[in-house]
N, C-alpha and C positions, 0 to 999 in steps of 0.2 A: 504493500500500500504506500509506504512510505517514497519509493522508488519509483511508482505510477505518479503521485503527487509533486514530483519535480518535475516527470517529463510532463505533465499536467501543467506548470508552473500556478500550482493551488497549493496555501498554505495549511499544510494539515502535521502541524507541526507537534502535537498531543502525541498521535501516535508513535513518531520517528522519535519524539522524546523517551518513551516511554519505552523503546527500542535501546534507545542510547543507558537508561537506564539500569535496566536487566544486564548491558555489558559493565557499566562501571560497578553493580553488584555481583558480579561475577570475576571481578579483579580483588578478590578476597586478600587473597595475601601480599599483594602491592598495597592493599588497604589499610592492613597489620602494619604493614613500614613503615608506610607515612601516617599512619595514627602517632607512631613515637617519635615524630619531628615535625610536622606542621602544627602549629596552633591555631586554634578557633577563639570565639569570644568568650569574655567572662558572661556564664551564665547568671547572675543578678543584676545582668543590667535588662532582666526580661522576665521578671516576674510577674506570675498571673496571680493576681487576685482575688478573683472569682470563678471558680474553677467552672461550675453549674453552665454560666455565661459563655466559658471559652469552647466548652465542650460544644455547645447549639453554632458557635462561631464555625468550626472547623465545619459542622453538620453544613451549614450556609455554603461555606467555602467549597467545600462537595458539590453540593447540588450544581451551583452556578458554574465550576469544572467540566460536570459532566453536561452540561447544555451546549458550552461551549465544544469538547469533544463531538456530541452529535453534530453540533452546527459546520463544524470542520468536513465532518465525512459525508455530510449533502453536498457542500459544496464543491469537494471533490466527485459525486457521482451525478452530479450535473454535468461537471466540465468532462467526464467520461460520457457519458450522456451524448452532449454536443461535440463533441471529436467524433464517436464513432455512430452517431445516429439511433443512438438507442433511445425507445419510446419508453420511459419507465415513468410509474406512476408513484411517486414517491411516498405519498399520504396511505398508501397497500403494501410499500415497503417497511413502511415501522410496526405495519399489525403482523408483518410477514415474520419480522428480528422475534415474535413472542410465542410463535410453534415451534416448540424444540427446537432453542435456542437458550443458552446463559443470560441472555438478557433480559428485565423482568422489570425496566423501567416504567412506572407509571405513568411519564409524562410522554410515552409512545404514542398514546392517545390523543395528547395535543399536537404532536409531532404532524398524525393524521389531520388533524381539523387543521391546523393552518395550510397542509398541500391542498386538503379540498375546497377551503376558500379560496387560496389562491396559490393554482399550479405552479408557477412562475415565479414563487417566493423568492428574490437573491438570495438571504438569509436566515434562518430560523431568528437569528440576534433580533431580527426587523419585527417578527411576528409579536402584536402587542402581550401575548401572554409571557413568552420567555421576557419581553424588553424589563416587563414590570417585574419580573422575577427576579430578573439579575441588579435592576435598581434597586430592591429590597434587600438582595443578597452583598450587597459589593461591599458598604461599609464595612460589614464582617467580615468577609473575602480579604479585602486589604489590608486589616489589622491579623491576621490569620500568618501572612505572607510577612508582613513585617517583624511579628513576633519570628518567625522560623529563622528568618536575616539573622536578629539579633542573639537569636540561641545559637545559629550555626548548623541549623539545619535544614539540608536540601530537599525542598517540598517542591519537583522539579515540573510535576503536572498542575498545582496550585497555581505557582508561580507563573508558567509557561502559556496557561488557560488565560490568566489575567494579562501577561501581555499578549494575547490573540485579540483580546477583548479592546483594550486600551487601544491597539493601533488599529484595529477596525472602525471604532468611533471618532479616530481623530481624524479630517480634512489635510491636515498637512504633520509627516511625519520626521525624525532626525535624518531620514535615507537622501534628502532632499541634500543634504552637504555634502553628496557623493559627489554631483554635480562639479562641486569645487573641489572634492580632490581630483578630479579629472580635468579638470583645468589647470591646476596649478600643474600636473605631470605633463599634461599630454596637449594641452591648450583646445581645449575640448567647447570649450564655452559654456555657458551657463544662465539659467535665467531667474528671477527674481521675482520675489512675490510680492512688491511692492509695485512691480512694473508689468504691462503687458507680457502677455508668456508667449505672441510670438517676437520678443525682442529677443536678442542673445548678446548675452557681457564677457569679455575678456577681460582678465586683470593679470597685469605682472605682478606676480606674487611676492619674488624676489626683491623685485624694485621695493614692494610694499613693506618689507618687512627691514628691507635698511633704512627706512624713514626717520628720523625723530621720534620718540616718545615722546606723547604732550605729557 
């Protein structure tokens, strides 16, 4: 899947993670090594104080993961879909995941009603029941992720979910300054979002950076 999803150029980046995952727990004993020489963070600088609360927190953190996991693998069997002309009906696709199969999610159901209101959904993220879900969900989502940072522990589908999330929702993302590293290397040109986008800017970089400091 993971492998279809690049020649796809769809980001379905949950799974490959979670790929990648299974290999860094399987590097056991390079793990034992560097457990006795790399350091992590002091654990009190992460203390939970309400246990009851953090527990529903993670439960949140879940949920809103695994929305996002679904919403990844439509998106990929769409763009498989539209490459090789396959007619699939996706809203029969999620009641299909719950005849003997592992999957046992409830919210297949919803998955259904939004294809049948509308075949052509870009996203599940878009369908008002998941948007509202994951607005509800995020605050705790994000306190979830930040606490694991500062204990030092890798919550690598948490984390990885929330940035699918985060740069799906944003109009303009940090990839945009690749722009300018391919200028400055290759005099590629670049354009500006304060300016017309079909202008195109060059800048000597070099020149810029022997200037004066004010």
């Amino acid at each position: 899947m993971s492998q279809l999803a690049l020649d796809l150029g769809v980001p379905s980046t949950m799974v490959t993670e979670a790929v990648y995952a299974r290999a860094m727990s399987a590097l056991k004993d390079a793990r034992v090594r560097a457990s006795k020489v790399l350091t992590g963070p002091t654990p009190a600088n992460a203390q939970i104080t309400d246990r009851k609360a953090f527990i529903n927190s993670v439960r949140q953190a879940l949920y809103a993961s695994k929305i996002c996991s679904y919403a990844q693998g439509y998106v990929q069997l769409q763009a498989a879909a539209k490459e090789h002309k396959w007619p699939l009906n996706y809203g029969d696709i999620a009641l299909l995941w719950r005849g003997g199969c592992i999957i046992r999610a409830q919210f297949l159901q919803h998955i259904k009603e939004a294809f049948d209101a509308d075949a052509n959904l870009e996203n599940l993220l878009l369908h008002p029941f998941f948007t509202s879900a994951l607005e509800k969900a995020q605050d705790a989502w994000r306190k979830v992720v930040v606490h694991a940072v500062l204990t030092g522990l890798p919550v690598v589908e948490f984390s990885n979910a929330l940035a699918y999330y985060d740069g799906y929702r944003r109009a303009t993302l940090p990839a945009n300054l690749l722009q300018a590293q391919r200028d400055y290397f290759g005099a590629h040109t670049y354009q500006r979002t304060d300016k017309p986008l079909d202008k195109k800017f060059h800048t000597e970089w070099l020149d810029l950076r022997k200037q004066p400091k004010p």
